[in-house]
C-alpha positions, 0 to 999 in steps of 0.5 A: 475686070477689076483685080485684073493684073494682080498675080496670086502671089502679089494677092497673097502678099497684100492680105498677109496682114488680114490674113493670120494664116498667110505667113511668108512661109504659107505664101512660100508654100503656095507658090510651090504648089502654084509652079506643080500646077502649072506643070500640070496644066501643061501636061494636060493641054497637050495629053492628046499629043503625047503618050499619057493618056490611057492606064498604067496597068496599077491599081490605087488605093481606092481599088481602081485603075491608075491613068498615066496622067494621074501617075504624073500629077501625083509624081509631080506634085510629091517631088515638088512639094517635098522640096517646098521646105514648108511641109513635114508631110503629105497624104495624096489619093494615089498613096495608101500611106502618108508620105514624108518629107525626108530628113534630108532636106527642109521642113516646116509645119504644114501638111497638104492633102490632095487629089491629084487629078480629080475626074480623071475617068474623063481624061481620054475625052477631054472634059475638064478635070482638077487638082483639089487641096487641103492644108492643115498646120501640124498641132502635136508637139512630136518631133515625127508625123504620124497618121493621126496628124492628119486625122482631123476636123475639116474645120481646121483646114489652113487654106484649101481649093482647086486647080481647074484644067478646062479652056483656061486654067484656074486655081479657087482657093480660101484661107478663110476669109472669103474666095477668089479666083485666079486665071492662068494667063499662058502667054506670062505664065501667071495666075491672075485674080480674075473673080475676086471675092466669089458668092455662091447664090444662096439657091439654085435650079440646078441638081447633079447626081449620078442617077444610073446609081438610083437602085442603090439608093434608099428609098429616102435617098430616091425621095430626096432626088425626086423632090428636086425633078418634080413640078411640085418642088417650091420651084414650082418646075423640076430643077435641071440635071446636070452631071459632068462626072468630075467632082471639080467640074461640077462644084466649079458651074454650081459655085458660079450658077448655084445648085447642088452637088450629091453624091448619096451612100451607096446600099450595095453593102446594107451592113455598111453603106458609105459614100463615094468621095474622099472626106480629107482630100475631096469632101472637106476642102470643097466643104470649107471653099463652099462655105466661105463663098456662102454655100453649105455643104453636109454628109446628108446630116452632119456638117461636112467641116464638123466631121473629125477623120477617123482614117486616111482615105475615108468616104463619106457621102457628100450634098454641097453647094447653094445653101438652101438647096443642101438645107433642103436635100439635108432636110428631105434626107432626114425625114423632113418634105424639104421646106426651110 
């Protein structure tokens, strides 16, 4: 396979001139963030042996129950990372807060924003799971980071990609200029580049939704999933359903297949529908690796990457993946019969 033997770190090197972005100090970064991964992935694959699986009694944030393994990818990744010398802060989904990089040790100028295991309800049953990221370069002239450092358009996004934990390990990243994919190979301990320069198909037959949701739904909404299961669609055949319940695992087979990714509002609150998924730490940065490898994706209106942050953990309602497939749910959702 071409590419093979070229570790991230030598890829990042080599591009650094191409890529404005990829300092030593980013490459530095990376490479920190790259060696938390591996810790993780080792966790994972022997979570059946230990005694991580199961919940830790907590409840996050978000207002649902900490998994043990959750608790220590977040711990391993703030203990890691506070150490890089290259972030002043950090934002994850576990802590309600921003979290600091200590005046005692070194700092740079970026921020990271992630989720720590991301599909992490499937765990117990050993179905593919990941660490989604985001970084972002500090733009205020304070000598101190606040929240609002963090609140920004996922347009700016420095870098951002995932850690995918299935049969192999793998990590998809961009910094802009393109997607590439790179394998852990156990037996040397390295990432390899294994799908360089990844295209998304610009359409697909695949859609994934959770449909035991579809009486919270609006009735545009329900019109919008019945369009992609009917035999009159412009397929001319219902599209196939398939939903794996984590976020990384289901973006992952459609960035390499095609097809759609929705997670729509939810009407439970009519005042105040919203969506399920975390616009800094899980929206905005599959967002951008969805555009930079040729797909789309929208809140059902707007573009994902133009939307500015108003709050740490806010949700918003997420289509991505093939970019005619979200252009046709961006359409149906706002009044259109899907066409392009």
């Amino acid at each position: 396979m071409e590419g093979l033997g070229i570790t991230v770190t030598e890829h990042l090197l080599i591009h650094q001139k191409q890529i404005p972005m990829a300092t030593g100090k980013f490459t530095r970064l990376m490479g920190e963030l790259i060696f938390a991964a591996k810790i993780i992935s080792r966790e994972v694959n022997k979570a059946g042996l230990v005694d991580i699986l199961g919940l830790t009694g907590e409840i996050n944030v978000q207002g649902e129950q900490v998994r043990k393994l959750d608790e220590f990818a977040n711990h391993v990744l703030i203990h890691r990372m506070k150490q890089s010398g290259q972030l002043c802060a950090m934002a994850s989904e576990e802590n309600a807060d921003i979290i600091e990089v200590p005046d005692n040790m070194p700092k740079g100028k970026y921020l990271l924003i992630f989720d720590p295991l991301d599909g992490s309800s499937n765990i117990d049953v050993n179905v593919n799971i990941g660490t989604i990221f985001s970084i972002h370069k500090k733009t205020s002239d304070r000598t101190y980071v606040t929240v609002d450092d963090f609140l920004r358009y996922g347009s700016e996004q420095v870098a951002a990609g995932y850690f995918l934990y299935g049969p192999s390990t793998m990590l998809i990243f961009t910094t802009g200029s393109g997607v590439d994919g790179f394998t852990l190979d156990p037996s040397i301990g390295e990432f390899l580049l294994s799908h360089p320069d990844i295209k998304m198909p610009e359409s697909g037959n695949i859609y994934s939704i959770n449909e035991s949701y579809t009486c919270y739904w609006d009735d545009t909404t329900r019109n919008m999933v019945n369009y992609f299961k009917s035999p009159d669609n412009h397929l001319g055949k219902p599209y196939g359903a398939r939903y794996i319940g984590s976020l990384v695992a289901d973006f992952h087979r459609n960035l390499f297949y095609g097809g759609i990714f929705m997670y729509p509002a939810d009407t439970r609150d009519p005042a105040k529908p919203r969506g399920k998924l975390r616009l800094l730490c899980e929206a905005a940065p599959l967002a951008f690796v969805a555009e930079q490898a040729g797909g789309a994706a929208t809140d059902g209106s707007k573009r994902i990457l133009d939307i500015k942050a108003e709050e740490l953990h806010q949700r918003v309602p997420l289509f991505i993946g093939s970019k005619n497939d979200v252009a046709r749910a961006t359409n149906l959702m706002n009044g259109g019969d899907g066409s392009l």
